[in-house]
C-alpha positions as CSV (number, residue, x, y, z in Angstrom):
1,X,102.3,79.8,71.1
2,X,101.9,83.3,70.3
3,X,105.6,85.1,69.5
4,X,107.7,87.1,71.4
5,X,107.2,90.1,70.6
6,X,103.3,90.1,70.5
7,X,103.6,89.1,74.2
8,X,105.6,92.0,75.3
9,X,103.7,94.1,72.4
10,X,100.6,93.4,74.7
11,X,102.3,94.1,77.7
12,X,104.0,97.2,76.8
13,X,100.7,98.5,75.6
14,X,98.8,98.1,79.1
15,X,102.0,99.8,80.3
16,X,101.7,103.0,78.1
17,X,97.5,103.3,78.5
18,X,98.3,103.5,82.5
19,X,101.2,106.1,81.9
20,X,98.4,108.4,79.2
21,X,95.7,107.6,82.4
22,X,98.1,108.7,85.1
23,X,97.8,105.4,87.0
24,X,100.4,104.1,89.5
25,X,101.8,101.1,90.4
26,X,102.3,100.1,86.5
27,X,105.4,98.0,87.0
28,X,105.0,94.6,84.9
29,X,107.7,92.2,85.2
30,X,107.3,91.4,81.3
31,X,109.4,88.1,81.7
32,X,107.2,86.2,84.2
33,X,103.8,88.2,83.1
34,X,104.4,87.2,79.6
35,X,102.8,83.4,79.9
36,X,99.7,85.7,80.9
37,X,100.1,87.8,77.7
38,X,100.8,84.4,75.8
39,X,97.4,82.9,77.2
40,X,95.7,85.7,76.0
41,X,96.8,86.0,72.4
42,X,95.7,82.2,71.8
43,X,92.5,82.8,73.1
44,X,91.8,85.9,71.2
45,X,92.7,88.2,68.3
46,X,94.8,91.0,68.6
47,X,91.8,93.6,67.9
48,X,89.8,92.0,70.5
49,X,92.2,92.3,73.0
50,X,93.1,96.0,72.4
51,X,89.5,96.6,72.2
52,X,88.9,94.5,75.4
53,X,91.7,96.7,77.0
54,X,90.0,100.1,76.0
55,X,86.9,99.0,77.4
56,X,88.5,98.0,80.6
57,X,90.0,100.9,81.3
58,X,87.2,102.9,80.5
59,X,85.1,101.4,83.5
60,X,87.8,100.5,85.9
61,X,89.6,103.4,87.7
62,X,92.7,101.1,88.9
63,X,93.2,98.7,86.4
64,X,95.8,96.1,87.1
65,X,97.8,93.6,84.4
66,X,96.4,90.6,86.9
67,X,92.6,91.8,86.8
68,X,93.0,92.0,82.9
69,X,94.7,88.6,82.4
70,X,92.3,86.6,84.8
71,X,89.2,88.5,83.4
72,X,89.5,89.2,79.3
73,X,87.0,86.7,79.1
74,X,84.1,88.0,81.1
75,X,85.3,91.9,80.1
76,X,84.5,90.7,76.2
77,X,81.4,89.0,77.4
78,X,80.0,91.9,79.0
79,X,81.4,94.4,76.2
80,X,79.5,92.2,73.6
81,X,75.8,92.2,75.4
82,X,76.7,96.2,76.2
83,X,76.4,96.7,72.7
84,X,73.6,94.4,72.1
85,X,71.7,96.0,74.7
86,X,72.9,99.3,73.0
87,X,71.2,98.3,69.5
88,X,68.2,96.4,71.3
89,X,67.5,100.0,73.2
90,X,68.1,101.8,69.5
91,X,65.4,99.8,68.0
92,X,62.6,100.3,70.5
93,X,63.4,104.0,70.5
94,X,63.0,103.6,66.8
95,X,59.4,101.4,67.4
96,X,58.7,104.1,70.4
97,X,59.2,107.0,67.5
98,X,57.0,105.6,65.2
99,X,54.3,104.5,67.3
100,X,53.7,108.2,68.8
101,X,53.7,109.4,65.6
């Protein structure tokens, strides 16, 4: 069990990117949202969640506490084969580059 103050660490952060992104409706009730946050942190790192979280709100325009919780899984998923399809695309470029040359 993850402590107390990572939980509402976690929380507290999602809170603060929707105040920077100008997003309302941000109220978390930290005490019953905080089994949520505790699922989370025993699942994954720290630095995969904030990254997870970044990239979340990078593609979603409303992002909610709930669709983060439910989804971290398939948002870390689908930010991993981004950037393998990222490096795959690199390297034919690269083979594209040479071949015409």
């Amino acid at each position: 069990m993850a402590e107390r103050k990572e939980k509402f660490a976690l929380i507290s952060r999602f809170e603060k990117k929707c105040k920077m992104d100008n997003i309302s409706n941000t109220v978390i009730n930290k005490y019953s949202e905080q089994w949520a946050a505790d699922a989370l942190l025993e699942s994954f790192s720290t630095e995969e969640l904030n990254s997870v979280m970044d990239y979340y709100f990078s593609i979603n325009r409303q992002p909610t506490w709930r669709g983060f919780a439910n989804n971290a899984d398939r948002l870390l998923q689908s930010m991993r084969l981004q950037e393998e399809d990222r490096k795959f695309r690199e390297q034919m470029r690269e083979k594209a580059k040479e071949w015409l040359t």
